[in-house]
C-alpha positions in Angstrom: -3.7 22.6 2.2 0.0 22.3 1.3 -0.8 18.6 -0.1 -3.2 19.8 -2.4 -0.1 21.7 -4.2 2.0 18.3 -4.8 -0.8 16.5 -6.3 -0.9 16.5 -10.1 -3.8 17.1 -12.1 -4.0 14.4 -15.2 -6.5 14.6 -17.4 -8.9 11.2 -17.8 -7.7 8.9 -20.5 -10.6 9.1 -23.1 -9.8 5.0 -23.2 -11.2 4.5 -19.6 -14.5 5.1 -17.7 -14.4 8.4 -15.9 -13.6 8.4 -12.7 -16.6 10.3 -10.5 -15.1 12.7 -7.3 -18.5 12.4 -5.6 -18.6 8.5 -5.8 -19.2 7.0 -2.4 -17.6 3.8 -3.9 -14.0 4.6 -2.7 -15.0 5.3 0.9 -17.2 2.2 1.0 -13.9 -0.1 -0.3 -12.1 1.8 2.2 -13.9 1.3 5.0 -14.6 -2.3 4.2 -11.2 -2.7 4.2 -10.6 -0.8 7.5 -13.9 -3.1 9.1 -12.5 -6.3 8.1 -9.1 -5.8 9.4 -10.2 -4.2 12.9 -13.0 -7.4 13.3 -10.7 -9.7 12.6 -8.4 -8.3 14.5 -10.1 -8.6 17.7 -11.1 -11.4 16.8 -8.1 -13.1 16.3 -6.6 -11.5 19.2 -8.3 -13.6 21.1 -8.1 -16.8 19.7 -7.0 -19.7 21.6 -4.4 -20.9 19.4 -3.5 -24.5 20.7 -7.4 -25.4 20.3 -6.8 -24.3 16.5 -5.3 -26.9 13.8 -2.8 -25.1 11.9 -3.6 -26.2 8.5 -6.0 -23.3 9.7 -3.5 -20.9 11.3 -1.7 -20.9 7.7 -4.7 -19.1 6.0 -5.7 -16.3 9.1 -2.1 -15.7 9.4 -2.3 -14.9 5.2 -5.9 -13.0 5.3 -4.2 -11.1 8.3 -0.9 -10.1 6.2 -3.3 -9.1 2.9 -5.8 -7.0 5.2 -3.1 -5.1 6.6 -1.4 -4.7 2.8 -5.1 -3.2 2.4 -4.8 -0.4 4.7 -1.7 0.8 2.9 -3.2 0.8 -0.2 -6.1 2.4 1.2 -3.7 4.9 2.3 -2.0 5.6 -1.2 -5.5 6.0 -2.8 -5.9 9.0 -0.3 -2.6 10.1 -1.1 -3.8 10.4 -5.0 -7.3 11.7 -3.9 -9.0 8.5 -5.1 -11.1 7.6 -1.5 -13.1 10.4 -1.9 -12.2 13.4 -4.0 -15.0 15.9 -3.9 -14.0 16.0 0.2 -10.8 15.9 0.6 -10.8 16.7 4.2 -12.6 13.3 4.5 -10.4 11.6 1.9 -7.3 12.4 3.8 -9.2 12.4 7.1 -9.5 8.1 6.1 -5.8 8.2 4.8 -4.6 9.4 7.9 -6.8 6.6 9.8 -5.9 3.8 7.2 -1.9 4.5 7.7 -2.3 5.0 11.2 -3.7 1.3 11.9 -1.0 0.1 9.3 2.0 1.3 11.4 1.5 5.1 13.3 2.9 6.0 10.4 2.8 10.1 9.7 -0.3 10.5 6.4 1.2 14.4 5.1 5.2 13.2 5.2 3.9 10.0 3.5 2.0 12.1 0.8 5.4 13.9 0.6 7.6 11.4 -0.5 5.0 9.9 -2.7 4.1 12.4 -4.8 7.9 13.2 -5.3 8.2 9.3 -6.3 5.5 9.9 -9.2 7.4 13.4 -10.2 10.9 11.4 -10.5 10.0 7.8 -10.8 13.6 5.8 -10.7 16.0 8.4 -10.1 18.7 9.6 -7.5 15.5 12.3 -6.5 12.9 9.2 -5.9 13.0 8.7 -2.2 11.9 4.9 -2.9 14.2 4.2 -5.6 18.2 2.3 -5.0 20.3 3.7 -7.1 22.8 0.3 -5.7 22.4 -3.3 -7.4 18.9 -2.8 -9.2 18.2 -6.6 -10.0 19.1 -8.0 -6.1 15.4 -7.0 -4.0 16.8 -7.5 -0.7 19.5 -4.5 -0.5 16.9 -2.3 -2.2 14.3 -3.2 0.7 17.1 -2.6 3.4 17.7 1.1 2.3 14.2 1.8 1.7 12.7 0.8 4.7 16.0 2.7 6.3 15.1 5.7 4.2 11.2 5.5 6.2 12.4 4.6 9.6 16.2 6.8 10.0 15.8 10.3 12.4 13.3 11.8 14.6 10.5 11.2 12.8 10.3 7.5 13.6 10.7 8.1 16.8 6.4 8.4 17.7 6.1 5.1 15.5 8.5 3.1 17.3 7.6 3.8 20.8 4.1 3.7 19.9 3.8 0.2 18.1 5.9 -0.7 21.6 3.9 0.9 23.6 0.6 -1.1 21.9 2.5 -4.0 22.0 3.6 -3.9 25.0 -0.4 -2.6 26.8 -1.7 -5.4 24.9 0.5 -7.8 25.9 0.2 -6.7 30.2 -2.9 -4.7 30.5 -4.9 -6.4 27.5 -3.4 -9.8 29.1 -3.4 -10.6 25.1 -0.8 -13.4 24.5 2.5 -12.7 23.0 2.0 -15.3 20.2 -1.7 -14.0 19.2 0.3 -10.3 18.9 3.2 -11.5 17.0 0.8 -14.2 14.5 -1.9 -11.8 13.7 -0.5 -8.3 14.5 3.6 -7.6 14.0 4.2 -10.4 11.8 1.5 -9.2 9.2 3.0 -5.5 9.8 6.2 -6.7 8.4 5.4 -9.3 5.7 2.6 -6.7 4.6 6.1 -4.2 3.7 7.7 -7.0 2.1 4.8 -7.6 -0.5 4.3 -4.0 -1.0 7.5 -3.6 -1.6 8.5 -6.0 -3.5 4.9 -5.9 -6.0 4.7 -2.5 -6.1 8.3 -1.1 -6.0 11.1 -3.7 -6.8 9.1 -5.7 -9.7 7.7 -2.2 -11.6 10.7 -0.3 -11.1 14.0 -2.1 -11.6 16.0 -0.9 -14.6 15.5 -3.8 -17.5 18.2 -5.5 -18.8 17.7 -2.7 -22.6 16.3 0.1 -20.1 13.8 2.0 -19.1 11.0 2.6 -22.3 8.9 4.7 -20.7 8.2 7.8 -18.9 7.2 6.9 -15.8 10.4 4.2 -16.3 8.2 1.6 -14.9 6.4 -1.8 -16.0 3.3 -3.8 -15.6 3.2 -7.3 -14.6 1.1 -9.8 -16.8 -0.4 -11.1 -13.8 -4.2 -12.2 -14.6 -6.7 -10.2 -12.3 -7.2 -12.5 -9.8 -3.2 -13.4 -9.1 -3.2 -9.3 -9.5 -5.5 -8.5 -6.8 -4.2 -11.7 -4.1 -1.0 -10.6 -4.7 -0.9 -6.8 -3.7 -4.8 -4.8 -4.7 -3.5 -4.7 -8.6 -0.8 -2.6 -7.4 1.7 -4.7 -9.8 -0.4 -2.9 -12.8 2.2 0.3 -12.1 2.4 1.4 -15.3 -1.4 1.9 -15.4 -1.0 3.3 -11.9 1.5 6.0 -12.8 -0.3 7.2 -16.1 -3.7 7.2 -14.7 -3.4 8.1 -10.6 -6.6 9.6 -10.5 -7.8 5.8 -10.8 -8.5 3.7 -7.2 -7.1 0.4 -7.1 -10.0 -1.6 -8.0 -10.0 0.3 -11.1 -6.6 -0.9 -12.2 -7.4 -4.1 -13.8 -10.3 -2.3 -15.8 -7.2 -0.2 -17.0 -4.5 -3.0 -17.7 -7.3 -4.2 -19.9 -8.2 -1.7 -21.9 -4.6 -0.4 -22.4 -3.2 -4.1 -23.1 -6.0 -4.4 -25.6 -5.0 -0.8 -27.6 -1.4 -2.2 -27.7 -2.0 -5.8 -29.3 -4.6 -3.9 -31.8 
């Protein structure tokens, strides 16, 4: 398989737990992910929203935004063989499910651009990077959701999310608000928080420059803030020197490394 080529092979940091290929644990994180958001989903759908306070609506319409953040991430483990690695027919089989429910998004061009991202991390070659006004997060977003959506290739999203939207909407008899609450609205504040916790904050250029390899940082978030605010993703620098490791595994790894560097 031509993905299989991209991907790196780094070796396990004698630091951290090793990370097992035939563990069912990423495939039952992924699919727990993958339940949640499609129950709740159809749940939600069909809501009756003016019989609902919304001192409640605030929190489903939140859960909504950081289940469908979840299927991206659940995504970008596949992309780094990390769902299920001694199958990887079945771990990209799950990628290509989990990015498809995120946005018809296309799993091997995805994989692409990714792995290119880890081999040139903030440079003119990183297809996620602005080489523009580094420290201002909204340009940067602008270009790189324009470098995801420009051409053909968007094409089969766009008219697909429309055409969902749109069968929902008539044939579903779903209403419009119910769609735009707990659907598109989570779609597009999900890329913002990726985005801007797992691009913008680990990648900008610091004010003395980038110290690092992988010229990216780690938040000091503590685990909990870590995971609400995008699956630990914000631990990048962890991320980009250990790939092999799933998400849940990142904290574990922001640990142990802050803990060698304070020694």
């Amino acid at each position: 398989m031509v993905l299989n080529a991209i991907r790196e092979t780094v070796p396990p940091s004698p630091h951290l737990p090793p990370s097992h290929p035939d563990s069912p644990w990423g495939l039952v994180t992924a699919f727990t992910v993958i339940g949640l958001w499609a129950v709740s989903l159809v749940w939600l759908l069909q809501l009756d929203l003016v019989a609902v306070p919304v001192f409640w609506l605030v929190p489903l319409f939140f859960g909504r935004v950081f289940l469908h953040t979840g299927l991206f991430i659940t995504a970008h483990d596949a992309m780094h063989g990390s769902v299920y690695g001694a199958n990887r027919k079945l771990n990209d089989a799950v990628g290509t499910l989990a990015v498809g429910l995120y946005a018809l998004l296309p799993y091997q061009k995805l994989c692409t651009k990714h792995w290119q991202h880890h081999r040139t991390p903030a440079t003119a070659e990183d297809p996620d990077f602005y080489m523009g006004e580094h420290r201002r997060w909204f340009p940067w977003y602008a270009c790189f959701m324009g470098n995801y959506l420009k051409g053909r290739e968007s094409v089969p999203m766009i008219v697909g999310i429309n055409g969902v939207f749109y069968g929902l909407m008539w044939l579903g008899q779903v209403p419009v608000a119910n769609l735009l609450l707990f659907w598109m609205g989570p779609l597009v504040l999900s890329s913002v928080q990726l985005f801007y916790f797992g691009i913008f904050l680990p990648h900008r250029r610091p004010v003395t420059g980038y110290t690092n390899r992988h010229r990216t940082m780690s938040n000091n978030f503590s685990p909990l803030w870590s995971f609400l605010s995008c699956y630990h993703f914000g631990y990048h620098w962890e991320h980009h020197e250990y790939p092999y490791l799933p998400w849940y595994k990142l904290a574990l790894a922001h640990a142990v490394v802050s803990r060698r560097r304070s020694l």
